[in-house]
Each structure stands twice: as structure tokens, then as C-alpha cells.
VOPAGU-2260 file (C-alpha; in pm, 1 decimal, decimal comma):
REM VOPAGU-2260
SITE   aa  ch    i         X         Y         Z
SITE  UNK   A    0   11793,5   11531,2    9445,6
SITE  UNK   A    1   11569,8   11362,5    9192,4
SITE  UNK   A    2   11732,4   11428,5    8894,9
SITE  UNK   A    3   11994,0   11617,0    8769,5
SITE  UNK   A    4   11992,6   11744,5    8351,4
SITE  UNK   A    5   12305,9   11823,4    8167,7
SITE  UNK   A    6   12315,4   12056,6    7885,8
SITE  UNK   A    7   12594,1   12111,7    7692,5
SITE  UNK   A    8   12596,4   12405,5    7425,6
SITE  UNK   A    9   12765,3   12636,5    7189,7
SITE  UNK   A   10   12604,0   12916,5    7069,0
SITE  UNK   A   11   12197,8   12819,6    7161,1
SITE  UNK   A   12   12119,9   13187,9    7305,8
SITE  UNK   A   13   11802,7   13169,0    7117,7
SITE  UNK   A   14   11661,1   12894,8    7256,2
SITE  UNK   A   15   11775,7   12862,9    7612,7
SITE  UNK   A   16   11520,7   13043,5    7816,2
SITE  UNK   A   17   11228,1   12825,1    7638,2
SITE  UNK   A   18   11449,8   12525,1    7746,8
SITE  UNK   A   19   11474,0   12588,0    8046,5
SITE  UNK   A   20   11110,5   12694,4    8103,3
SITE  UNK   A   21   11021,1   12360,1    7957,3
SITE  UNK   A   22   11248,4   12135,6    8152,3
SITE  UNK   A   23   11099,8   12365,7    8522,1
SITE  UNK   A   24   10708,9   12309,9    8385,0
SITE  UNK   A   25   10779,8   11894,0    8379,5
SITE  UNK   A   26   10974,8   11915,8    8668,0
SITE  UNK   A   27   10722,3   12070,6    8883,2
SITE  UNK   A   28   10404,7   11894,8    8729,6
SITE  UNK   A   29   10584,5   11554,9    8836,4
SITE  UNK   A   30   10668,4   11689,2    9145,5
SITE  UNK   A   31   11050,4   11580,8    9095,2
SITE  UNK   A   32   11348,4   11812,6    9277,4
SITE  UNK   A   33   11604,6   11903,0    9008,1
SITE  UNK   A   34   11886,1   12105,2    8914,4
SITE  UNK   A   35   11994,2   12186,9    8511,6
SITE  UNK   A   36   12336,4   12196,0    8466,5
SITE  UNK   A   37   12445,2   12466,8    8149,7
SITE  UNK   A   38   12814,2   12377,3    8048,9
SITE  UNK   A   39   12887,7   12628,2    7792,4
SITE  UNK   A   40   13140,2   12484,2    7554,8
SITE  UNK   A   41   13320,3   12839,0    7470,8
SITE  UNK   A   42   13011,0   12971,7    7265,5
SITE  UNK   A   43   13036,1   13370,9    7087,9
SITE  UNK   A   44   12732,5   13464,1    7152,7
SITE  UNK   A   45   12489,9   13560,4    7462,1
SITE  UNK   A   46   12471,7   13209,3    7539,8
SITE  UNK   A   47   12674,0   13299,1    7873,1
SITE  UNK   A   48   12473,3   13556,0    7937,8
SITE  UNK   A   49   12162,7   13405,0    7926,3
SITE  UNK   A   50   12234,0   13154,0    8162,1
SITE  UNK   A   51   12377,5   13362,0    8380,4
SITE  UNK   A   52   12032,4   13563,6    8408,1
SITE  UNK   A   53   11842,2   13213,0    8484,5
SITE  UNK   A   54   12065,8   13143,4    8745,1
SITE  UNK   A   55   12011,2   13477,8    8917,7
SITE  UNK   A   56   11607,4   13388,8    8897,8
SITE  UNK   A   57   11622,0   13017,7    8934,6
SITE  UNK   A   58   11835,1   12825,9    9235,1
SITE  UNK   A   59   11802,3   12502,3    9020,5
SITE  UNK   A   60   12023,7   12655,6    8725,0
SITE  UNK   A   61   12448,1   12599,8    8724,7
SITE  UNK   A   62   12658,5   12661,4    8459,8
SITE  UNK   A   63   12999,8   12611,9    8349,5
SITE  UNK   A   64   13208,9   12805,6    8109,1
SITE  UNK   A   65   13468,0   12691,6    7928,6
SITE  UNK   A   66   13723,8   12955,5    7807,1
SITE  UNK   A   67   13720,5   12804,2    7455,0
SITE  UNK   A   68   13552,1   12571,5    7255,1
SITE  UNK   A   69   13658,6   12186,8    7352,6
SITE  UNK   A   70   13380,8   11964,5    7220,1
SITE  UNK   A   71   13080,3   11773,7    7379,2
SITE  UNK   A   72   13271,1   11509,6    7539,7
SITE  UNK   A   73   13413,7   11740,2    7752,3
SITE  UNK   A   74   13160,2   11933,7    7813,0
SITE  UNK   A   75   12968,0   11614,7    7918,7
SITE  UNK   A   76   13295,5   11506,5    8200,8
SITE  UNK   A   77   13267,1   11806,6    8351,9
SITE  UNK   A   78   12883,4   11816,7    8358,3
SITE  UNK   A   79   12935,3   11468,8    8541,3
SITE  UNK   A   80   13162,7   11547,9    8794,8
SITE  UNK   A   81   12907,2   11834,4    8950,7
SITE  UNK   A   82   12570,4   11608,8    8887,2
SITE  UNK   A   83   12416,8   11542,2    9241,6
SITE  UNK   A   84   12123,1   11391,0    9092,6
SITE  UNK   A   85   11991,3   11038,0    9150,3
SITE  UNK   A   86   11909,6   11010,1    8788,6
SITE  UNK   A   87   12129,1   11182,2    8519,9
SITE  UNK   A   88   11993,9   11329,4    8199,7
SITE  UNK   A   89   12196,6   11478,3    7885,2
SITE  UNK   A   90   11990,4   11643,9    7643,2
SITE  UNK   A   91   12114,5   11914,5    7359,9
SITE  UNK   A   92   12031,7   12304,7    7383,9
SITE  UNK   A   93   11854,1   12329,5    7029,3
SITE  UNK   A   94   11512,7   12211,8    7158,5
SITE  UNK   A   95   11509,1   11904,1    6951,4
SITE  UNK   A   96   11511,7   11670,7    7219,2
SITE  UNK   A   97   11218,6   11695,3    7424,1
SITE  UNK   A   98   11187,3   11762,8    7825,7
SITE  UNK   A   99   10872,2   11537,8    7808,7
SITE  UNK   A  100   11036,5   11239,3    7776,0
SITE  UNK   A  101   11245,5   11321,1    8099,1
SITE  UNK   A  102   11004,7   11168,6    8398,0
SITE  UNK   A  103   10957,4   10853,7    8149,6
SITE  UNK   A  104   11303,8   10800,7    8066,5
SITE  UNK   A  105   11355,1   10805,1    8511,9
SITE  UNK   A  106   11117,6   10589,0    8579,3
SITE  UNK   A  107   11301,5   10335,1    8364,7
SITE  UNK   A  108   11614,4   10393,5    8573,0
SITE  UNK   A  109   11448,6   10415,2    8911,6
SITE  UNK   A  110   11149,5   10106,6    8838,9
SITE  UNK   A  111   11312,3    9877,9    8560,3
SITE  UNK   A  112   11635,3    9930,5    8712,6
SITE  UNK   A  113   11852,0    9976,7    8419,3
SITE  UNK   A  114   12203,6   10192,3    8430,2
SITE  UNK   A  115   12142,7   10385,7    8105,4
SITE  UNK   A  116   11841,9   10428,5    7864,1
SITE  UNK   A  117   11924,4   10597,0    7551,6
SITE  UNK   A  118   11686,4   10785,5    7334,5
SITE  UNK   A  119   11583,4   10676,8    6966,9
SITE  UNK   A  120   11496,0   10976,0    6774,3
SITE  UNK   A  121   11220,8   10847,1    6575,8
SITE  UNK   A  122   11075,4   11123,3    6237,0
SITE  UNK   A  123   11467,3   11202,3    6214,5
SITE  UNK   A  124   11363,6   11238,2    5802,5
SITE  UNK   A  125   11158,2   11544,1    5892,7
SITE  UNK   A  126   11395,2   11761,1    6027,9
SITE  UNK   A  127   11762,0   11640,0    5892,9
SITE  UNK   A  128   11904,5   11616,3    5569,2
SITE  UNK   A  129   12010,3   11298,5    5397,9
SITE  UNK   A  130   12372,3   11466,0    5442,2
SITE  UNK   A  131   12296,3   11345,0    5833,3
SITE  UNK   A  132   12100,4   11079,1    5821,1
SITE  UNK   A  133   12268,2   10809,2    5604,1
SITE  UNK   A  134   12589,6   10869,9    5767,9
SITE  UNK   A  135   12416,2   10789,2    6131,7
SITE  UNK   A  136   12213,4   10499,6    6012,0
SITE  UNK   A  137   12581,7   10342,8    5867,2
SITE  UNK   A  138   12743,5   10462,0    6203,3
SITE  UNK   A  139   12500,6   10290,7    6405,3
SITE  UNK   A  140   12505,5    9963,7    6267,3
SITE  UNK   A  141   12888,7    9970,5    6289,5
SITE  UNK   A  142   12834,6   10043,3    6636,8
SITE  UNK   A  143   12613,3    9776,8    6752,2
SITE  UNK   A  144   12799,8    9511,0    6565,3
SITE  UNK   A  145   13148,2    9667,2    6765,0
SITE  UNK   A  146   13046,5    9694,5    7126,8
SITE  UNK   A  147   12787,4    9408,7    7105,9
SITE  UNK   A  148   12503,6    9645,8    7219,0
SITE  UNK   A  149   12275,3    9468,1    6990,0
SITE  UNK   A  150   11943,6    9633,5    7120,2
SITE  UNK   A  151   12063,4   10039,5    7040,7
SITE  UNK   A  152   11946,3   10212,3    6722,0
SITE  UNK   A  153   12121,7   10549,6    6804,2
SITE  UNK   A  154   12379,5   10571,2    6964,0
SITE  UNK   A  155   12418,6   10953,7    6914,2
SITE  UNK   A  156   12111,5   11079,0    7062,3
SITE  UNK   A  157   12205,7   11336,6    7317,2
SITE  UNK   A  158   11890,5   11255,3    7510,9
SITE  UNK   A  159   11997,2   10950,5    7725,9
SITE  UNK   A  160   11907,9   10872,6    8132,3
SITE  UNK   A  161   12194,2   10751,9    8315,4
SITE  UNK   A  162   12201,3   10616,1    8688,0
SITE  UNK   A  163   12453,6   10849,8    8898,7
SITE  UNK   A  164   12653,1   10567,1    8926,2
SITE  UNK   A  165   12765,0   10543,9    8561,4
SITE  UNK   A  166   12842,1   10880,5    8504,9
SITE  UNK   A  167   13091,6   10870,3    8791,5
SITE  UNK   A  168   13248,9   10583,8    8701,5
SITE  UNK   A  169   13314,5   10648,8    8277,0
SITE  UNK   A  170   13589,3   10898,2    8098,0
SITE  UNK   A  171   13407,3   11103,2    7828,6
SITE  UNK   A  172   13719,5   11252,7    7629,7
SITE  UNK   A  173   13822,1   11349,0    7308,6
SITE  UNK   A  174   13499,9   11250,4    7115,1
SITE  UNK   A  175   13359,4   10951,3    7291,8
SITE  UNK   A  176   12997,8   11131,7    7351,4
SITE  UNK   A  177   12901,7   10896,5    7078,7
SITE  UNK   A  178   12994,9   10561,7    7251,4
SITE  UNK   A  179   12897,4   10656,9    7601,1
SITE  UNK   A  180   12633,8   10328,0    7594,2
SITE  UNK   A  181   12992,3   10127,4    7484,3
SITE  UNK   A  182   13212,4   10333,1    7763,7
SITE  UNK   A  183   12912,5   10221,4    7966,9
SITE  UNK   A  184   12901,8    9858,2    7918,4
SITE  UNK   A  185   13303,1    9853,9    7971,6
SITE  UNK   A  186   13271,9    9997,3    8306,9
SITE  UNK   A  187   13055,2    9726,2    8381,8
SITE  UNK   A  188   12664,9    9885,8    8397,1
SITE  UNK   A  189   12574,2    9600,5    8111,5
SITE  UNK   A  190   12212,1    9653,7    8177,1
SITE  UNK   A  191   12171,4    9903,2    7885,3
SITE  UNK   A  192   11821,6    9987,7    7766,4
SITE  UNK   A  193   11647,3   10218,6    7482,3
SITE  UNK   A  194   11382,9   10448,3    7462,4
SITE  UNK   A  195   11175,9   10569,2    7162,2
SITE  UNK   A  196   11184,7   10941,7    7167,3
SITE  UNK   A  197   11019,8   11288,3    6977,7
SITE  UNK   A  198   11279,0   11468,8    6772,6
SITE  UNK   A  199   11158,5   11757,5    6691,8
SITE  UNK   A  200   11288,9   12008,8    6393,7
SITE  UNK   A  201   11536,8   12261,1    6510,1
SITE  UNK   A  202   11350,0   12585,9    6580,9
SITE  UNK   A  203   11681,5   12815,6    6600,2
SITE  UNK   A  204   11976,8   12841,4    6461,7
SITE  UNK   A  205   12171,8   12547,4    6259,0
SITE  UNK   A  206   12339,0   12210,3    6337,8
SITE  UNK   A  207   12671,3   12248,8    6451,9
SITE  UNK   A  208   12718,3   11808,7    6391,1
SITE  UNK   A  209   12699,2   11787,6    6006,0
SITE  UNK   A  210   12958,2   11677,5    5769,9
SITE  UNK   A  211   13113,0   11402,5    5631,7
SITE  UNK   A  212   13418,1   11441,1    5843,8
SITE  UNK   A  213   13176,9   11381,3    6139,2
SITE  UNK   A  214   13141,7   11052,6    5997,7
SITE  UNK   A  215   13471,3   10969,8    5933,6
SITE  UNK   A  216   13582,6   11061,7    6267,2
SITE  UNK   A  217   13285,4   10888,7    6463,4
SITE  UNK   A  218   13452,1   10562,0    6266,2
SITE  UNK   A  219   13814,4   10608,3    6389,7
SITE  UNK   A  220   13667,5   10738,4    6748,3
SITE  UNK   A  221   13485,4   10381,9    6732,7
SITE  UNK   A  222   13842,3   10167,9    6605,7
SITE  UNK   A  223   14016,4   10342,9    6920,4
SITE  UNK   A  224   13752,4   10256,7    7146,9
SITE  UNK   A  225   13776,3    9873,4    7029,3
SITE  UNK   A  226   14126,3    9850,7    7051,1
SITE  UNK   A  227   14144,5   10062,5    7426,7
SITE  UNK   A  228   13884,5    9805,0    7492,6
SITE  UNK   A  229   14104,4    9503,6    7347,1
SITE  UNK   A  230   14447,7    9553,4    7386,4
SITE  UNK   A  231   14460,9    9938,8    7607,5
SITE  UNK   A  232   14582,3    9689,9    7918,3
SITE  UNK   A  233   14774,4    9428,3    7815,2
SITE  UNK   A  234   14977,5    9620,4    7425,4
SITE  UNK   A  235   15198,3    9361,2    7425,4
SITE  UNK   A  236   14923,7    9095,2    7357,8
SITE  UNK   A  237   14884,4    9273,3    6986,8
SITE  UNK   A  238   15245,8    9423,1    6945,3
SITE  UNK   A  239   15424,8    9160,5    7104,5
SITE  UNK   A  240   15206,5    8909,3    6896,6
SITE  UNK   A  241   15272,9    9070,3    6556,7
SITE  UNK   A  242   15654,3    9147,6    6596,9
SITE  UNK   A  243   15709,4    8794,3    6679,9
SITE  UNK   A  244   15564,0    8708,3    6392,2
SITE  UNK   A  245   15727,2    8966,7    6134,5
SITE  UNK   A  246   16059,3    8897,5    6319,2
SITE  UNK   A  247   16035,5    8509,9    6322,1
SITE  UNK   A  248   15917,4    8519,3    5923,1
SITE  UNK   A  249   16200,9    8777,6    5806,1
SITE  UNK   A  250   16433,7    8564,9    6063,1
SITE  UNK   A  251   16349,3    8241,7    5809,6
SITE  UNK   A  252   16363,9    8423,9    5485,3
SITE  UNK   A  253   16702,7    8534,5    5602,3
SITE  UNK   A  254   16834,1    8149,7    5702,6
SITE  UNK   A  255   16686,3    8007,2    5338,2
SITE  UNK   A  256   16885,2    8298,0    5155,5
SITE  UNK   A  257   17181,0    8244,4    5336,1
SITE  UNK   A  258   17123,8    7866,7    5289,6
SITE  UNK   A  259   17105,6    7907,1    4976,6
SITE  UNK   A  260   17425,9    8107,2    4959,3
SITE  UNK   A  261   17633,6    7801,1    5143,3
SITE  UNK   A  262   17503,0    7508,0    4916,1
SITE  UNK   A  263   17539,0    7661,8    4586,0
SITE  UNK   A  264   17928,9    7740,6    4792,3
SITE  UNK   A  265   17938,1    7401,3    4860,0
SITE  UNK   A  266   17856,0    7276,0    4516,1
SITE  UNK   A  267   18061,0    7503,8    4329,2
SITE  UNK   A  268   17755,0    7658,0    4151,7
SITE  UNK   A  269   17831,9    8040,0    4081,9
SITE  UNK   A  270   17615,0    8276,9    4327,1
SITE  UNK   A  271   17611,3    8627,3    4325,1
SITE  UNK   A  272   17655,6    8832,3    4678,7
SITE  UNK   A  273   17341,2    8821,2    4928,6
SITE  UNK   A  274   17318,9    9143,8    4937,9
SITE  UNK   A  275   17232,3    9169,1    4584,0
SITE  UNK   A  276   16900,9    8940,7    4663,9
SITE  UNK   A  277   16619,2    9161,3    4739,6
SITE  UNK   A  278   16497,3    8891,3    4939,1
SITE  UNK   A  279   16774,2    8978,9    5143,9
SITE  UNK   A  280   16704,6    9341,9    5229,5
SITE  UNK   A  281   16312,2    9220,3    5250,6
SITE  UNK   A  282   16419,0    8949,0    5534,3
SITE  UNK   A  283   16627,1    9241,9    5689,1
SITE  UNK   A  284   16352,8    9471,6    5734,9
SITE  UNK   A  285   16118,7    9261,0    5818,1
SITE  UNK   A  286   16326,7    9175,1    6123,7
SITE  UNK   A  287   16384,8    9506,2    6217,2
SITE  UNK   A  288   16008,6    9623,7    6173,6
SITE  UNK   A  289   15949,3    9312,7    6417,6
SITE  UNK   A  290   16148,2    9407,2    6672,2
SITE  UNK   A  291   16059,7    9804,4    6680,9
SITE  UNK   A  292   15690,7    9670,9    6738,9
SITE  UNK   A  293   15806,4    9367,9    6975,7
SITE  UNK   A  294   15944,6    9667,5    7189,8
SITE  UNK   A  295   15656,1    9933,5    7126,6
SITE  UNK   A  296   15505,6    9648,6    7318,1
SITE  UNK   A  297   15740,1    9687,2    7635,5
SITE  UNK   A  298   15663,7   10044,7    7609,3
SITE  UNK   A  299   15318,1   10013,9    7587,8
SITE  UNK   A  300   15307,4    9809,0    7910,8
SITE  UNK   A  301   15464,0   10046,9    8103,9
SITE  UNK   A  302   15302,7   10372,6    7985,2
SITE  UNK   A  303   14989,0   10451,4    8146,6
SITE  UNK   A  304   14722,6   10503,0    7916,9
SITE  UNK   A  305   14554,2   10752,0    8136,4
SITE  UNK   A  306   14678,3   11073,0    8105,1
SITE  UNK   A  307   14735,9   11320,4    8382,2
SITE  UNK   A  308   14609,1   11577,2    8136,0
SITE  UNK   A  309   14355,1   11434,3    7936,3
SITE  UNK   A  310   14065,4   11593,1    8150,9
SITE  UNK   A  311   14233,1   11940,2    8228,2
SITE  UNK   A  312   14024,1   12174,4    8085,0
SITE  UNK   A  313   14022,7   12525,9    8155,2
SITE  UNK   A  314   13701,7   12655,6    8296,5
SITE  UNK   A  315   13663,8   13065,4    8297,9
SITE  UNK   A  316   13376,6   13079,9    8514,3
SITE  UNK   A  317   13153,3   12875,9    8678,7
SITE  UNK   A  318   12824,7   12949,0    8940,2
């Protein structure tokens, strides 16, 4: 099989018969054998239904039903795990990405050889709100100077090509969707390229990805990332390194008080009690915060941070 094209969705009834009708038309006219993968992330509407009537008419449509709403990322794993496609294309359900770019965005894959190409979305200002844009533009430029993927612009366009390799060989959890290129480059496909792409103003419906919150979360998603990246197989390297250094500084501020103590002792000087210092009880719990990292460190070495669970999701139907 040629290609195969993810779509994750919640609540895109509206538009995904004229999807799909799109994404057969450039299909056939490039003469490329396909299948289009529905995962439907727990949506309230007829979204189910509607896919269920394509497959019924079309052997080239699949879908996948979660029994409540779980977020892209997961929706994207288990769109991975059934791709049979040489070439592996994610694109949203709202029609803003476009199917056109599909047979371009393969034949950078297939000729130029590279693992992933990820869409730009260029005329964002057309069809988003400032509310959207300004946050992405900060995002991005966070991200590139983060995962060292210098060359990427947006790292959030769900229009991206990906050889079948890569998608069998990265976790999409939680909500990594973003830094897929990043997850990418970690699992070793470091030939990461970008393609200029039509973004087109949402014909149905609203965004379900606005907020500030999305923002703030796409920046802690990012910090985890780094430090998984970093630290996620060898925690003692961090913790071990920065309880060492509390304990050994409150482990000195302790010996200089008590020093202190024993020659004004040995002098005959009057000294109050050391446990009146509040250098003291400072030196004290700087040891003790020291140590509880020192051994969060231990821990961390022999706690797999792959859950068993992580990617359990609970899938009501699927065809």
C-alpha cells in the first residue's frame, strides 16, 4: 500500500464525507493505493456514524472509536499501530489542511528520502485569531531552539508525511502530537524536512485547539520532553547531582556553626545554643532536602519510565 492517511477527530460530522471525497479524487488521479484511517476521539455527534456509512461504500475507509474523549496524541498511537502504508499522512478532519498537498508531501519521503516532512501552514492570519496565532509563533520558536530542529516553522501542523518506519518506532502520549518532529529526531530518523502548505479557513464548525491554557500546556509538554530526553535514562545524573550538592553545602554550613560553637567554648566567649542559630535549622534542612533527592535518584533508576498503562486506551468499536 502506497500510502496510508490518519485522521483523528471529535465532532467533524459536517465535514467528513467532503474529506473523504477529496482525499479518494487525489488518490485516484495519482494513481496511488490507499487506505484513510478515521480514529474518532469519543466525539457526540454523527461523527461515528458517518464514517461508519463510508466504510460500508468504500473498502479504503477504517475507523476507530474511542469510548471517550482522550486527546490527539492518542488518537494518533493508535492510528499508527494499524497504518500499513508505505508513506504515513496525519491530517485534521476540519478541511483546513488540504488533500492536495498529499502526493507532494510522498514524493519527498519516497524521492528525497527524508523520515518526516512537516507542513507549514502559510495565510494562518486569514483564518485564525490573534488569540491562536501569537501563542504558536512563541511556541514554535521555543521549540526549535529545544529540540535543535532549526529548519521547522510549525511544529503543530497536523498535516505532516512520515515514513512507516517512524511511526512504528515513536510513543505519541499524553500531549506530545505537538513534538512528534522532536519524538522523531530522538528515535533516531534525524533527516527531518518541511513543507510549505495551504491552510485553508475552517468551513464547519469551530476550533476545538484555542486557549491560552493550550499554550501553557504545549510549554510544560515541551520541559518534559527535554528532560525525558536529558535525564529520563540515567535520573540520577540530575538528582544525584543536585542532592550532592544541597547535602555537601548544608553538610559545611553545619561544621562552620558547630565550629563556631567549639572556639568561642574554647575561648571562653559566651555563645548561645546552636539550635537557636537559624543557620542551624537552614544547614539541617538543607541536608535532609539533599538526601530525599540523592535517593529520588535511586528510585528513579530503577523505575521504568515506560508505563504498562500509558497506551491502554479503551476502544468501543473498531471496523
Amino acid at each position: 500500500m502506497d500510502i496510508s492517511v490518519i485522521v483523528p477527530l471529535f465532532n467533524e460530522d459536517e465535514s467528513l464525507v467532503e474529506l473523504y471525497e477529496w482525499i479518494e479524487r487525489v488518490m485516484h488521479t495519482n494513481g496511488l493505493t490507499y487506505e484513510v484511517i478515521f480514529v474518532d476521539d469519543g466525539s457526540t455527534d454523527r461523527s461515528w456514524q458517518v464514517i461508519t456509512a463510508l466504510e460500508e461504500q468504500h473498502s479504503e475507509v477504517k475507523g476507530i472509536k474511542f469510548r471517550r474523549n482522550y486527546g490527539k496524541s492518542p488518537a494518533l498511537f493508535c492510528g499508527f499501530e494499524r497504518a500499513q502504508g508505505d508513506v504515513v499522512i496525519t491530517m485534521d478532519a476540519d478541511l483546513q489542511d488540504s488533500p492536495d498537498e498529499i502526493p507532494e508531501l510522498r514524493r519527498m519521503i519516497v524521492e528525497e528520502g527524508y523520515d518526516l516532512v512537516s507542513g507549514w501552514k502559510m495565510n494562518r492570519s486569514k483564518g485564525d485569531p490573534l488569540s491562536k496565532t501569537i501563542p504558536t509563533k512563541l511556541f514554535n520558536a521555543t521549540a526549535r531552539m529545544v529540540s535543535g530542529i532549526h529548519n521547522l516553522h510549525d511544529f503543530n501542523c497536523g498535516l505532516k508525511a512520515y515514513r512507516r518506519d517512524v511511526v512504528k518506532h515513536i510513543e505519541v502520549y499524553g500531549e506530545m502530537h505537538r513534538y512528534i518532529p522532536y519524538l522523531a529526531k530522538n528515535a533516531g530518523f534525524a533527516k527531518i524536512g518541511e513543507k510549505r502548505v495551504h491552510h485553508q479557513a475552517r468551513k464547519h464548525g469551530k476550533s476545538k485547539f484555542m486557549g491560552w491554557n493550550r499554550f501553557v500546556n504545549g510549554y510544560l509538554d515541551l520541559l518534559s520532553l527535554w528532560f525525558l530526553d536529558s535525564f529520563g535514562l540515567k535520573p540520577m545524573h540530575v538528582f544525584g547531582f543536585i542532592g550532592t550538592l544541597m547535602f555537601l553545602t548544608g553538610l559545611v554550613a553545619a561544621v562552620v556553626v558547630g565550629a563556631n560553637k567549639l572556639y568561642c567554648l574554647a575561648a571562653g566567649v559566651p555563645a548561645r545554643l546552636v539550635t537557636e542559630s537559624p543557620y542551624f535549622f537552614i544547614a539541617l534542612t538543607t541536608m535532609i532536602l539533599g538526601t530525599q533527592l540523592f535517593v529520588a535518584g535511586f528510585l528513579g533508576e530503577l523505575i521504568s519510565r515506560n508505563s504498562q498503562e500509558r497506551n491502554k486506551y479503551q476502544i468501543e468499536k473498531e471496523i
